[in-house]
N, CA, C and O of each residue as an XYZ file, in Angstrom:
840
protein
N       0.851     -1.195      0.000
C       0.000      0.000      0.000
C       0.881      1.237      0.000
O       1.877      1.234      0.724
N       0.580      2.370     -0.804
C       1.195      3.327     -0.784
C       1.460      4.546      0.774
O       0.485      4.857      1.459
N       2.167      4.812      0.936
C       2.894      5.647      2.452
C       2.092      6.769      1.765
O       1.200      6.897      2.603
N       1.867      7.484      0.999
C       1.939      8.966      0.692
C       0.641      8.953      1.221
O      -0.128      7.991      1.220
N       0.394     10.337      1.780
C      -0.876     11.439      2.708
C      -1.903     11.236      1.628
O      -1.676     11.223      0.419
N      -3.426     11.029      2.413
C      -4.719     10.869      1.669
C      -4.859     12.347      0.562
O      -4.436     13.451      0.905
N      -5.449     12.108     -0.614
C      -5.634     13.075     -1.397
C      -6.658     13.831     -1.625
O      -7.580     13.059     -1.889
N      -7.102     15.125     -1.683
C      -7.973     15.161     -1.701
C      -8.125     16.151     -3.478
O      -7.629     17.253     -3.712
N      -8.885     15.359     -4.367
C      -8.480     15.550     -5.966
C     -10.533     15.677     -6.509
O     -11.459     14.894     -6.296
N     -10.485     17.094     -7.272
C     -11.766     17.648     -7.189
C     -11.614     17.628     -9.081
O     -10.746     18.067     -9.835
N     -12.959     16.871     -9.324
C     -13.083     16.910    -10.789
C     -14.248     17.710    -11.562
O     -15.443     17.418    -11.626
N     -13.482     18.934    -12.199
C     -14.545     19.835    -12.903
C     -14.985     19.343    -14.230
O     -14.889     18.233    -14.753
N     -15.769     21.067    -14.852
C     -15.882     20.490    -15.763
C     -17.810     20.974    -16.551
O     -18.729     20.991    -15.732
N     -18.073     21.235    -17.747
C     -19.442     21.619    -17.247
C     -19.998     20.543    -18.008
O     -19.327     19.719    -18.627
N     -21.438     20.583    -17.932
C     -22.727     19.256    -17.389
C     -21.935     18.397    -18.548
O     -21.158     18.978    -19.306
N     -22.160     17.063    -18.638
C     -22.140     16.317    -19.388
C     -20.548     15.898    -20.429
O     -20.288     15.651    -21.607
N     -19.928     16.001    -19.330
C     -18.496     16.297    -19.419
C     -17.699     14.716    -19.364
O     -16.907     14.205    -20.156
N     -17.969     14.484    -18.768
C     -17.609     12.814    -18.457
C     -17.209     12.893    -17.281
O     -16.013     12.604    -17.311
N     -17.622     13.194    -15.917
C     -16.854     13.645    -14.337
C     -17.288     12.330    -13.647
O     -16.559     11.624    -12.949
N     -18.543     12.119    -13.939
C     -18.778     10.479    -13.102
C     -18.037      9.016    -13.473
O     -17.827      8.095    -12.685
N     -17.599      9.088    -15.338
C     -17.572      8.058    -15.714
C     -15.606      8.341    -14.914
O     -14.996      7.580    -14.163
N     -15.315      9.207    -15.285
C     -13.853      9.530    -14.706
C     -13.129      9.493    -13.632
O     -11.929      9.281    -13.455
N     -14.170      9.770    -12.790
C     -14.156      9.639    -10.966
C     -14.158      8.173    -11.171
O     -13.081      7.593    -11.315
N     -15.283      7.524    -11.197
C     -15.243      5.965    -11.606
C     -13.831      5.464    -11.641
O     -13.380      4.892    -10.648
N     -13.379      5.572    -12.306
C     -12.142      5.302    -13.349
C     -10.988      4.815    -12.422
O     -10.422      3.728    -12.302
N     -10.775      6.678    -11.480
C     -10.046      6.655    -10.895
C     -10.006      6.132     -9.860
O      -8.872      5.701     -9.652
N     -10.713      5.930     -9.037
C     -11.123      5.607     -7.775
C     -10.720      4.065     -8.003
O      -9.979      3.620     -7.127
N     -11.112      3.103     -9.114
C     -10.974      1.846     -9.231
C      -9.154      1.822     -9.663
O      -8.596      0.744     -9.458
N      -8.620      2.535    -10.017
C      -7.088      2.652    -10.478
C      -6.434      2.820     -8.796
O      -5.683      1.958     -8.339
N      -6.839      4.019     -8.015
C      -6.234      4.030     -6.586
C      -6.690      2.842     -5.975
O      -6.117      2.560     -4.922
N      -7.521      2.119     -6.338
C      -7.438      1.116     -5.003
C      -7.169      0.083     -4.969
O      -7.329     -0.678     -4.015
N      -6.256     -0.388     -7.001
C      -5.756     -1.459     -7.102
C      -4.154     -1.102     -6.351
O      -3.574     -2.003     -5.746
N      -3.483      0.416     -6.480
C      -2.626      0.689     -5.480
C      -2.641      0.206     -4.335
O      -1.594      0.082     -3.701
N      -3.588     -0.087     -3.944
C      -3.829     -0.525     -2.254
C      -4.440      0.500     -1.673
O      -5.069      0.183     -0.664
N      -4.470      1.699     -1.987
C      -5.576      3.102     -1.601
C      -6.737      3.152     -1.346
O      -7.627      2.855     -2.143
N      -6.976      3.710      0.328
C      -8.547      3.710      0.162
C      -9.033      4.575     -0.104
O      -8.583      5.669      0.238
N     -10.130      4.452     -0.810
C     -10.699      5.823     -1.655
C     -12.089      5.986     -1.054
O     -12.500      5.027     -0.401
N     -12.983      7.201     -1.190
C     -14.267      7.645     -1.064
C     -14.369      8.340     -2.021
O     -13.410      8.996     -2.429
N     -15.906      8.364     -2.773
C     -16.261      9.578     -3.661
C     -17.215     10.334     -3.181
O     -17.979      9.836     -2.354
N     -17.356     11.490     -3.528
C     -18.457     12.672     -2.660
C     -18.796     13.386     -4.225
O     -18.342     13.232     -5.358
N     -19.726     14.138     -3.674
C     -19.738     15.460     -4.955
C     -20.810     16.297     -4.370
O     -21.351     15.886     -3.343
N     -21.192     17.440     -4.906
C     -21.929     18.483     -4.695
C     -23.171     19.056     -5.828
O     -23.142     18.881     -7.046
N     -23.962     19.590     -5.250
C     -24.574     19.505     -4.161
C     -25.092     17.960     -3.211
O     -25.593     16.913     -3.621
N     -24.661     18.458     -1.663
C     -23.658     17.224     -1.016
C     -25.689     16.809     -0.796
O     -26.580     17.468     -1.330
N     -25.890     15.641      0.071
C     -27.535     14.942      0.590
C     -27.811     16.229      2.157
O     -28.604     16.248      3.099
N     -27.204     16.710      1.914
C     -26.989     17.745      3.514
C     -28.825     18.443      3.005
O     -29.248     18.478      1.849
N     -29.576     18.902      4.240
C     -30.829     19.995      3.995
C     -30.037     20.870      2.794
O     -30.118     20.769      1.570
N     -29.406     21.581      3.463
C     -28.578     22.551      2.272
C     -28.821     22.350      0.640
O     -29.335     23.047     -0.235
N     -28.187     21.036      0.676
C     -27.861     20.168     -0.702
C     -29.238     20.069     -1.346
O     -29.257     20.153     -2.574
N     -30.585     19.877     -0.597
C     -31.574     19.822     -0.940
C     -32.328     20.922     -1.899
O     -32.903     21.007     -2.984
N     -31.841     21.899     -0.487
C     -32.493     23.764     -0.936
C     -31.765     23.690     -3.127
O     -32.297     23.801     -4.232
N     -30.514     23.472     -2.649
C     -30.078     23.713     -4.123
C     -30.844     22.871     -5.379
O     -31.401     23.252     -6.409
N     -30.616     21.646     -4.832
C     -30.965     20.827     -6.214
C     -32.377     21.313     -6.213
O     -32.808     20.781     -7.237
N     -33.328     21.970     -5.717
C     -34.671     22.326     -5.944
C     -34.398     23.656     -6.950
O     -35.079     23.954     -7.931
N     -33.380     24.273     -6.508
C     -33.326     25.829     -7.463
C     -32.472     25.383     -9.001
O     -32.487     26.064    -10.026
N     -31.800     24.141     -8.821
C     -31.413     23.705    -10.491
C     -32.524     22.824    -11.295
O     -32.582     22.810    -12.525
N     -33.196     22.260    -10.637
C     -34.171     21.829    -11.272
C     -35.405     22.885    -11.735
O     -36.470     22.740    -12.335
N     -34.884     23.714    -11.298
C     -35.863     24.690    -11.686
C     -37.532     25.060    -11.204
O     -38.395     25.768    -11.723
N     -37.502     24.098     -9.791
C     -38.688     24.309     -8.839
C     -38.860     25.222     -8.403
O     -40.013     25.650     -8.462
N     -37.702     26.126     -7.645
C     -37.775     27.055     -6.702
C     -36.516     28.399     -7.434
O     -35.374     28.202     -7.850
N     -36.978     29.170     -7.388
C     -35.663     30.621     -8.317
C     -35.797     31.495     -7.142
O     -36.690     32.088     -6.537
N     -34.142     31.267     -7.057
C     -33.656     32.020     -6.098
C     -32.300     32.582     -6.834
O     -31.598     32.055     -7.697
N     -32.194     33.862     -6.165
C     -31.374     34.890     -7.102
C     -29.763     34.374     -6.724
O     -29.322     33.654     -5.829
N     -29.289     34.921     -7.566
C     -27.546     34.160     -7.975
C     -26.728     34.115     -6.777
O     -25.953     33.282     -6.307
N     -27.191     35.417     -6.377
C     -26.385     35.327     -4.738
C     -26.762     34.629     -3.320
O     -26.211     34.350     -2.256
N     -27.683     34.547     -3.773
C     -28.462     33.144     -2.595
C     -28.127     32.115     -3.074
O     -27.613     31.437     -2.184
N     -28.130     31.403     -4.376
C     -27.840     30.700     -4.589
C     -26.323     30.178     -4.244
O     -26.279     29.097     -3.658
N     -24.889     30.916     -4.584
C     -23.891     30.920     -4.136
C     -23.718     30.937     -2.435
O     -22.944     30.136     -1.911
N     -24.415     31.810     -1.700
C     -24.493     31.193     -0.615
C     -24.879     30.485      0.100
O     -24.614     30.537      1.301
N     -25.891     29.296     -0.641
C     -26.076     28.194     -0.183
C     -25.131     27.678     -0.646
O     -24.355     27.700      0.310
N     -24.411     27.025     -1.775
C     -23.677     26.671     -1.898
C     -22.291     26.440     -1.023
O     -21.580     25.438     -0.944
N     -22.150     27.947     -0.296
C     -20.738     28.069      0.626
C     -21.146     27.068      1.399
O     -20.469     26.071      1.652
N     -22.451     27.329      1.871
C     -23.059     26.705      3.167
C     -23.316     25.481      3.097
O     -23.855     25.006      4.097
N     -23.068     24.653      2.064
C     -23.655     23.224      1.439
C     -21.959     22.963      1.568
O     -21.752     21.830      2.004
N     -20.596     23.792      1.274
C     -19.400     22.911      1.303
C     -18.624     22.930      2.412
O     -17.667     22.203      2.676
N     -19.376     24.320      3.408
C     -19.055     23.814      4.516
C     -19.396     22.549      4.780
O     -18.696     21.602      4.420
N     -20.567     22.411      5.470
C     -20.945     20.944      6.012
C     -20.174     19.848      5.008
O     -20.138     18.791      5.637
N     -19.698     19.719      4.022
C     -19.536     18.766      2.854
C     -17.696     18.826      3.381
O     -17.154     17.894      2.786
N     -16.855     19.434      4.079
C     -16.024     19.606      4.643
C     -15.740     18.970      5.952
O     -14.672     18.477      6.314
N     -16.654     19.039      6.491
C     -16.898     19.264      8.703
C     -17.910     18.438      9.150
O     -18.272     18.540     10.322
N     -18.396     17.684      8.454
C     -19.852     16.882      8.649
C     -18.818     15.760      9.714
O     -17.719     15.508      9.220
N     -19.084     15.171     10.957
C     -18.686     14.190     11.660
C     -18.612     13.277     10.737
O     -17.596     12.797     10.235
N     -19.686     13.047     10.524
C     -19.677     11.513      9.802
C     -19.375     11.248      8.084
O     -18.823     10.195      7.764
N     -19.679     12.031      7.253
C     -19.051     11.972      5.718
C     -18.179     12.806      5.457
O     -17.515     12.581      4.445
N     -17.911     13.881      6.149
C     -17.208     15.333      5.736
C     -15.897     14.720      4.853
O     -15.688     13.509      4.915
N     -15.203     15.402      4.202
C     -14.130     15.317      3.423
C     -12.792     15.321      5.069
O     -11.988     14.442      5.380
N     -13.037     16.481      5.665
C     -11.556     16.347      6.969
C     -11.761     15.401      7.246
O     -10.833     14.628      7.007
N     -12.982     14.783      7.888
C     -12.905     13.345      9.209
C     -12.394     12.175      7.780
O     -11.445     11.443      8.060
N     -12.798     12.075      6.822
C     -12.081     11.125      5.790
C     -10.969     11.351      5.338
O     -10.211     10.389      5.218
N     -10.545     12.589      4.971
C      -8.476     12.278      4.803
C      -8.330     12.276      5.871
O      -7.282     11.632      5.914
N      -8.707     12.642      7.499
C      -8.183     11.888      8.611
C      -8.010     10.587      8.758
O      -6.985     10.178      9.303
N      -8.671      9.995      8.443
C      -9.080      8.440      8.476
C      -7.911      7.699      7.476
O      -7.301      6.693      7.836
N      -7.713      8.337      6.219
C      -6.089      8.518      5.660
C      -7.047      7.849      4.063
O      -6.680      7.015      3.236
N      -8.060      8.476      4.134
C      -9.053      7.994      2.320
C      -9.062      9.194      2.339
O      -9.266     10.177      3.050
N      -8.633      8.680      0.832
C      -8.129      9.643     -0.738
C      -9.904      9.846     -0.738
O     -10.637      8.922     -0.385
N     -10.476     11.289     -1.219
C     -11.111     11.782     -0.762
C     -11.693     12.065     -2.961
O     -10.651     12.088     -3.616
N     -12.567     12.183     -3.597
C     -12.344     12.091     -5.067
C     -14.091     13.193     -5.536
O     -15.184     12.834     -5.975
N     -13.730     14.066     -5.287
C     -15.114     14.975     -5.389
C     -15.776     15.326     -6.316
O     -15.264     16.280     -6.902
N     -17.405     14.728     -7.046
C     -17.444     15.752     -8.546
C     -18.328     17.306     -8.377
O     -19.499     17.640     -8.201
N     -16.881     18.049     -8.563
C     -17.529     19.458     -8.404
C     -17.016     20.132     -6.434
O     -17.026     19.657     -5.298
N     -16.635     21.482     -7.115
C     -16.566     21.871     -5.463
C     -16.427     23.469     -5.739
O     -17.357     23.882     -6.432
N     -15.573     24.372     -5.395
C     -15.865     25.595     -5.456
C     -15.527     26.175     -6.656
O     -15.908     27.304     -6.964
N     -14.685     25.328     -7.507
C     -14.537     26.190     -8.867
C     -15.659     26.358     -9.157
O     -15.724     27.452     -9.718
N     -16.926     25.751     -9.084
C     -18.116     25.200     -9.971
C     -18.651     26.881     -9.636
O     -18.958     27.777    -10.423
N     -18.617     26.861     -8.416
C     -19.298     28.476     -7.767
C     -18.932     29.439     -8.634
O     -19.730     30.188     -9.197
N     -17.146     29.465     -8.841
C     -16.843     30.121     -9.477
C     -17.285     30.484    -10.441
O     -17.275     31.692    -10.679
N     -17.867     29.518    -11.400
C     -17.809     29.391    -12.774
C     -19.481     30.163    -13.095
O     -19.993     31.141    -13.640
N     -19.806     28.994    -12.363
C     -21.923     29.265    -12.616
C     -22.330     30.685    -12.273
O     -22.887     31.571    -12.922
N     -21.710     30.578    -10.627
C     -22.383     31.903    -10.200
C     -21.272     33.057    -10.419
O     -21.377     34.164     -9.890
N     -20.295     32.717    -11.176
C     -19.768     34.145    -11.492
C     -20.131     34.419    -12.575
O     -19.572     35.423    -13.016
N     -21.282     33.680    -13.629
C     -21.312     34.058    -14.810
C     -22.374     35.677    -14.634
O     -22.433     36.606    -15.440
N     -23.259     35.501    -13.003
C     -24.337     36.448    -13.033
C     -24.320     37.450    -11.759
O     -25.242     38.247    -11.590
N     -23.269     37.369    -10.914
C     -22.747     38.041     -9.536
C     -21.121     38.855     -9.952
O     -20.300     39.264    -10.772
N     -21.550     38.643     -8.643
C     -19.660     39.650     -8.716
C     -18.650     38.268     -8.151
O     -18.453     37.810     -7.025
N     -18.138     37.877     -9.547
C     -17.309     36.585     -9.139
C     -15.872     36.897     -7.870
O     -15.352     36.030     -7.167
N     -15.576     38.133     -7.900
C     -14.830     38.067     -6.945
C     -15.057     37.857     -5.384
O     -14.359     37.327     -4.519
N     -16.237     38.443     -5.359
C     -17.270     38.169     -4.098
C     -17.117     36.242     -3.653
O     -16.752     35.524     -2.722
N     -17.574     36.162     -4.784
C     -17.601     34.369     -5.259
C     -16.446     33.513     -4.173
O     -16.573     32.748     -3.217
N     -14.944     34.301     -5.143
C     -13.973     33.822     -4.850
C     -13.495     34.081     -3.502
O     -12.990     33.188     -2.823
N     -13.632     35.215     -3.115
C     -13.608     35.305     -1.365
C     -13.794     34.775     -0.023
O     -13.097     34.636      0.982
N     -15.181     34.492     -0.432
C     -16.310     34.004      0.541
C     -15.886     32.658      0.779
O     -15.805     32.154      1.899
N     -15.510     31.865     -0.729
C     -14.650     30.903     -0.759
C     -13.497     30.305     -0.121
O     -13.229     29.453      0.727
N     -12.893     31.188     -0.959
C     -11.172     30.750     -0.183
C     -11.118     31.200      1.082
O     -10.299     30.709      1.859
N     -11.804     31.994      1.396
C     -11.233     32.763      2.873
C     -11.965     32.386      3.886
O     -12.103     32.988      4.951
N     -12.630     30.989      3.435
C     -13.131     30.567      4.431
C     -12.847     29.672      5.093
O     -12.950     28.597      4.502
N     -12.395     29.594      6.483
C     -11.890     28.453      7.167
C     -11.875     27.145      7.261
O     -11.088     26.280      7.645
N     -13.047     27.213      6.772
C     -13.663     25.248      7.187
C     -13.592     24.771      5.660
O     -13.995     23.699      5.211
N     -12.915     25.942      4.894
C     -13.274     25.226      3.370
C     -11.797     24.466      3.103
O     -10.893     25.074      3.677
N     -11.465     23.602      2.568
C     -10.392     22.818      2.709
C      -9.571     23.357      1.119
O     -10.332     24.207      0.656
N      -8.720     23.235      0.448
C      -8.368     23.739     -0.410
C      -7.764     22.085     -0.966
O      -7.009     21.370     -0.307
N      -8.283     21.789     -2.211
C      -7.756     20.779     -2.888
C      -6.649     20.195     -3.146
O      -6.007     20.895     -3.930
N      -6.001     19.065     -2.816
C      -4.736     19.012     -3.740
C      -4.487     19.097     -5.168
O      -3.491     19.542     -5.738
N      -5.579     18.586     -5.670
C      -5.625     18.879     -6.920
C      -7.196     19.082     -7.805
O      -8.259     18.688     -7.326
N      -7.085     19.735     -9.095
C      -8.434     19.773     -9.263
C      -8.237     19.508    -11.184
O      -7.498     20.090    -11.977
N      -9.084     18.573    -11.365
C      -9.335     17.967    -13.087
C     -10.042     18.702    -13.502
O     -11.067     18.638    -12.823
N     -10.155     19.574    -14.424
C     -11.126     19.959    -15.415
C     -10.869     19.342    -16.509
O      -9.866     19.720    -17.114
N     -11.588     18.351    -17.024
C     -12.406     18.192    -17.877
C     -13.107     18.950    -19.474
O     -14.286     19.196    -19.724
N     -12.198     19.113    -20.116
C     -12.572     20.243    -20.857
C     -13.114     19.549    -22.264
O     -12.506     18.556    -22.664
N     -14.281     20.065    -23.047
C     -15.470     18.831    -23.491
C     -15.712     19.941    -24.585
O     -15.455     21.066    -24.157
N     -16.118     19.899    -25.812
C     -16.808     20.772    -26.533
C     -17.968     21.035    -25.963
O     -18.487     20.049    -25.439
N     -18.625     22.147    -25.874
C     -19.636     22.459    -25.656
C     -21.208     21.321    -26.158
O     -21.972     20.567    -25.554
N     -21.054     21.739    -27.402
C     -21.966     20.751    -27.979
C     -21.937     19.741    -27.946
O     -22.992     19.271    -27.520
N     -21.008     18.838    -28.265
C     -20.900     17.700    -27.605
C     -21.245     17.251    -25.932
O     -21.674     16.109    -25.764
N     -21.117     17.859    -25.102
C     -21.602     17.794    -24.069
C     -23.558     17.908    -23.972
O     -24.355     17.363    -23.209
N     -23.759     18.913    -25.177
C     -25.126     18.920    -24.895
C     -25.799     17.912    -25.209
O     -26.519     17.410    -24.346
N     -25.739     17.282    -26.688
C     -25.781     16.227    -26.908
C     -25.586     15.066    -26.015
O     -26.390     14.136    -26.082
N     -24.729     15.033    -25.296
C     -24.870     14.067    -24.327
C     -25.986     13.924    -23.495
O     -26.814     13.025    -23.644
N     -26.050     15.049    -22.354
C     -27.159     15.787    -22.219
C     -28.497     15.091    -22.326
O     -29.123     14.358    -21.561
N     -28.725     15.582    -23.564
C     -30.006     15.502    -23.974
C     -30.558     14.125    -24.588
O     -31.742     13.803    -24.687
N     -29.142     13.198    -25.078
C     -29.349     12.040    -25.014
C     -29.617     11.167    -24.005
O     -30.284     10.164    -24.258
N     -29.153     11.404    -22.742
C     -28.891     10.263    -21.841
C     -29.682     11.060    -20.415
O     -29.484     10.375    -19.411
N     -30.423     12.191    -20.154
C     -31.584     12.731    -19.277
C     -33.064     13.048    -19.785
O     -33.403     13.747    -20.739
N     -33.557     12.601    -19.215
C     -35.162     13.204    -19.111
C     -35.484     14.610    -18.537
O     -36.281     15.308    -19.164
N     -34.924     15.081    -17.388
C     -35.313     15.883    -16.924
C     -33.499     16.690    -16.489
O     -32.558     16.355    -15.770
N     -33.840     18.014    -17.537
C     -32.649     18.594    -18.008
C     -32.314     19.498    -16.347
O     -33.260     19.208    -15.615
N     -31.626     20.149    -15.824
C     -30.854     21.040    -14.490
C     -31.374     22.792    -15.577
O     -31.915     22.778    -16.683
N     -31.095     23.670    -15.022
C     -31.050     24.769    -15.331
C     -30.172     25.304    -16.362
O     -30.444     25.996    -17.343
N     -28.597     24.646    -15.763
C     -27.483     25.228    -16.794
C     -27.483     24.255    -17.883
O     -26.536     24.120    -18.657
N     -28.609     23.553    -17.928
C     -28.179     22.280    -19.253
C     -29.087     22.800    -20.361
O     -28.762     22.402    -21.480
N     -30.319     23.723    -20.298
C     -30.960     23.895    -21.028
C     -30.351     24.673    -22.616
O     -30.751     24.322    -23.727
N     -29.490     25.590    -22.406
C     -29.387     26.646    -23.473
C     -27.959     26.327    -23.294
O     -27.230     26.317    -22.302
N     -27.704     25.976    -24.998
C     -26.075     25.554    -25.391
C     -25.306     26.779    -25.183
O     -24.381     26.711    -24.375
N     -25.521     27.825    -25.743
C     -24.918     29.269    -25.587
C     -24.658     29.171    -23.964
O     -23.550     29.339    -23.456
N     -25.659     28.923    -23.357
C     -25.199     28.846    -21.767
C     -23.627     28.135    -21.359
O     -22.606     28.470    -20.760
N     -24.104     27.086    -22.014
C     -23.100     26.460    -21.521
C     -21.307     26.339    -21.834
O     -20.374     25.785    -21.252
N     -21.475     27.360    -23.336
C     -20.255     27.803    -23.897
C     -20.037     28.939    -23.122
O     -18.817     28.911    -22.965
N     -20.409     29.805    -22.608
C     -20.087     30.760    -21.383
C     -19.593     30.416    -20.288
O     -18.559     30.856    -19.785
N     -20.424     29.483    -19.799
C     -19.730     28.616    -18.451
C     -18.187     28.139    -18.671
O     -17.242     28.531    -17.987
N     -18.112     27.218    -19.757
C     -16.836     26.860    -20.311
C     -15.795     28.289    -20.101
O     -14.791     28.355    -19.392
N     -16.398     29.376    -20.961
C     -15.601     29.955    -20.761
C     -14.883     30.969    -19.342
O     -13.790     31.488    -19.115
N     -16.509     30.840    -18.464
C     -16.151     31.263    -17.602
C     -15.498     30.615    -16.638
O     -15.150     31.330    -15.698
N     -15.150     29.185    -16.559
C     -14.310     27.892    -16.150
C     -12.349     28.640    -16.372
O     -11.283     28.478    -15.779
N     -12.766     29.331    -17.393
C     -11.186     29.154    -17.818
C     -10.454     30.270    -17.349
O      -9.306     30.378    -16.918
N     -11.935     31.567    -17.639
C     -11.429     32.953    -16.851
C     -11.102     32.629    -14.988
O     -10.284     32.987    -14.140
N     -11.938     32.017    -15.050
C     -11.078     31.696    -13.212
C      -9.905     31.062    -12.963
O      -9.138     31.147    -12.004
N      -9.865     30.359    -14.038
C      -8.415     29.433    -13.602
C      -7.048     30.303    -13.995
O      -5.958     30.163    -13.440
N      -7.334     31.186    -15.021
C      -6.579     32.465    -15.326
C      -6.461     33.005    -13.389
O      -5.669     32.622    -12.528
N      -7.412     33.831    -13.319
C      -7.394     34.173    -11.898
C      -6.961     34.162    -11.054
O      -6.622     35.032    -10.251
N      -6.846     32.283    -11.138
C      -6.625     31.829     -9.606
C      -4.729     31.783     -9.518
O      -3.924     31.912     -8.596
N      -4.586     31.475    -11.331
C      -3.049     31.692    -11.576
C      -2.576     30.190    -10.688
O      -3.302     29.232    -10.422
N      -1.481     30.337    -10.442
C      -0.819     29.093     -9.537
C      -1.057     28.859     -8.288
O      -0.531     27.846     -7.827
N      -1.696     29.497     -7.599
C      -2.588     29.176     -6.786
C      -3.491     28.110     -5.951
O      -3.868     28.038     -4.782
N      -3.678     27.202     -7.293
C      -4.785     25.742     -6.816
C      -3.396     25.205     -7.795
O      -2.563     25.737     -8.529
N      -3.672     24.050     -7.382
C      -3.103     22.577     -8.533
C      -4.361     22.596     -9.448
O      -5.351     22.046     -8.966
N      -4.501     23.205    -10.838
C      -5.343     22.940    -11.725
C      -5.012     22.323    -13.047
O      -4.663     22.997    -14.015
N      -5.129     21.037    -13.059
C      -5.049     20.897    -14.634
C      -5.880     20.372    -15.567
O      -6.535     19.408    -15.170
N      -6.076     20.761    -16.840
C      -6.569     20.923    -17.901
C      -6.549     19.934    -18.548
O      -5.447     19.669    -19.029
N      -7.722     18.945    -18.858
C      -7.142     17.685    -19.839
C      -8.124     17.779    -21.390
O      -9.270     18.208    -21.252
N      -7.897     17.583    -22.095
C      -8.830     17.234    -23.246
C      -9.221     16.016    -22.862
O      -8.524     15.008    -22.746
N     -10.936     16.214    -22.574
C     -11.819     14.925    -22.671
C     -12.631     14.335    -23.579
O     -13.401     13.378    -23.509
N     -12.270     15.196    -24.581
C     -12.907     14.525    -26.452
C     -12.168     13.007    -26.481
O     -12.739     11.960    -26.785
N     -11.214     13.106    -26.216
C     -10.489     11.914    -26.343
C     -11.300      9.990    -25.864
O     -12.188      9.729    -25.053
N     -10.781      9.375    -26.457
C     -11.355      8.330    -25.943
C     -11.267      7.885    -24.000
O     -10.387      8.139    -23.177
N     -12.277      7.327    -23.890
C     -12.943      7.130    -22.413
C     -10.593      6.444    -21.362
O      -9.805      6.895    -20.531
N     -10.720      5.200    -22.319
C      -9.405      4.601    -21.568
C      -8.667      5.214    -22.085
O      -7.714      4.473    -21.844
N      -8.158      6.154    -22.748
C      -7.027      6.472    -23.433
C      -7.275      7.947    -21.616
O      -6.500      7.794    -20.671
N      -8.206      8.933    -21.560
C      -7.996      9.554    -20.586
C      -7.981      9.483    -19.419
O      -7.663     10.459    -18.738
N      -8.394      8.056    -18.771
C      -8.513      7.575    -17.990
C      -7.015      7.604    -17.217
O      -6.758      8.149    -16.143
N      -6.133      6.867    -18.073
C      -4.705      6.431    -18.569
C      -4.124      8.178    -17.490
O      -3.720      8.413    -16.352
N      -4.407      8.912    -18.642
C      -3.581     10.301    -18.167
C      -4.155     10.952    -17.311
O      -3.616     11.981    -16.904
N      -5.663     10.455    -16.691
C      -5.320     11.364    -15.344
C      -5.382     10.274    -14.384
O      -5.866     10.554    -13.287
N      -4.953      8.991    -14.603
C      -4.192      8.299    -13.423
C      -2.899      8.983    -13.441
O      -2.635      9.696    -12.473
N      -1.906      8.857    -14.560
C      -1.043      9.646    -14.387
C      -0.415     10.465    -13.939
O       0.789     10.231    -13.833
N      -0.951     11.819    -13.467
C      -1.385     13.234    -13.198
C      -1.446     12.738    -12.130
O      -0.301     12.459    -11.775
N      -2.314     12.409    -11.249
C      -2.344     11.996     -9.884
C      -1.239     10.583     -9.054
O      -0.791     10.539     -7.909
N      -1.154      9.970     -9.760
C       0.118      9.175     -9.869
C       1.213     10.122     -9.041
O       1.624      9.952     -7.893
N       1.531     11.107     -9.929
C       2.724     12.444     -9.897
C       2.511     12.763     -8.289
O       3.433     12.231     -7.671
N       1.848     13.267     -7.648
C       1.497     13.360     -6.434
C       1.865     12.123     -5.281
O       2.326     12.104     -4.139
N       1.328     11.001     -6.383
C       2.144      9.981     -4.891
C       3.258      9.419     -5.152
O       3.419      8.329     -4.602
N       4.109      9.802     -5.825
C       5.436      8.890     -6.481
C       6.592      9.782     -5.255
O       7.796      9.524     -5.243
């Protein structure tokens, strides 16, 4: 079994990107290492987590900045929770494998707020843990919608309008500009075939425990 410190590795990316089939991937690659792994993602089963997935499904509209601050308030607990939180599990010494975490804030709700606000509230918040590393996933737009719309019945908010979602993309990239060297962020092309990327971001994370 590998000696190196539990990881905690956050996979972006917008809707229909390939983040589940990838997390998948990886999680089964760390634990032929001998690694124990957990997967989480956001919006976490917390009340919180609830309030949100009601305002992406498009039940309940609540304005961009409520929305982002549920969100803070959904990764606190998704951080600090006794029993699932991300700390009490890299305590426990499991590699920790998240889909989605505060870039996502970044991205969505900076497309319609004051993203620096975004980024603040964020980072400067205590209980928020800061990633070792974070995958984006980077997907043609359309192609993602297509996915989308092939493989759901009942579409989220940001999945509806393709133009939407080429903004998001782009607003994915203006943050990572931003954040500069700052986070461990890297960039993969996920057009590529399913095992061929699989391959390179075992790799990539590999680098971390070697």
């Amino acid at each position: 079994m590998s000696n190196s410190k539990p990881l905690f590795i956050v996979f972006e990316g917008i809707d229909g990107s390939g983040k589940s089939t990838q997390i998948r991937m990886l999680q089964e690659n760390l634990k032929l290492m001998g690694r124990s792994v957990c997967t989480t993602a956001e919006p976490t089963n917390s009340a919180t987590g609830g309030l949100i997935r009601d305002t992406l499904s498009g039940n309940y509209i609540r304005s961009t900045a409520e929305l982002a601050s549920l969100f803070l308030t959904d990764r606190i607990s998704h951080n600090v929770n006794p029993v699932w939180g991300i700390k009490k599990l890299l305590g426990e010494g499991k590699d920790v494998i998240s889909d989605r975490y505060y870039y996502s804030s970044f991205a969505y709700q900076g497309l319609s707020t004051d993203i620096d606000w975004v980024l603040d509230m964020n980072l400067n918040c205590p209980d928020v843990q800061k990633p070792d590393l974070c995958i984006y996933l980077d997907v043609d737009p359309d192609s993602c919608k297509k996915r989308i719309d092939t493989n759901r019945t009942h579409l989220e908010i940001f999945e509806l309008d393709p133009e939407l979602m080429k903004k998001t993309r782009a607003k994915f990239f203006e943050v990572f500009e931003k954040l500069g060297d700052s986070e461990n962020i890297r960039i993969v092309d996920a057009n590529k075939p399913i095992d061929e990327l699989a391959d390179e971001i075992f790799a990539i994370v590999k680098g971390l425990i070697d």
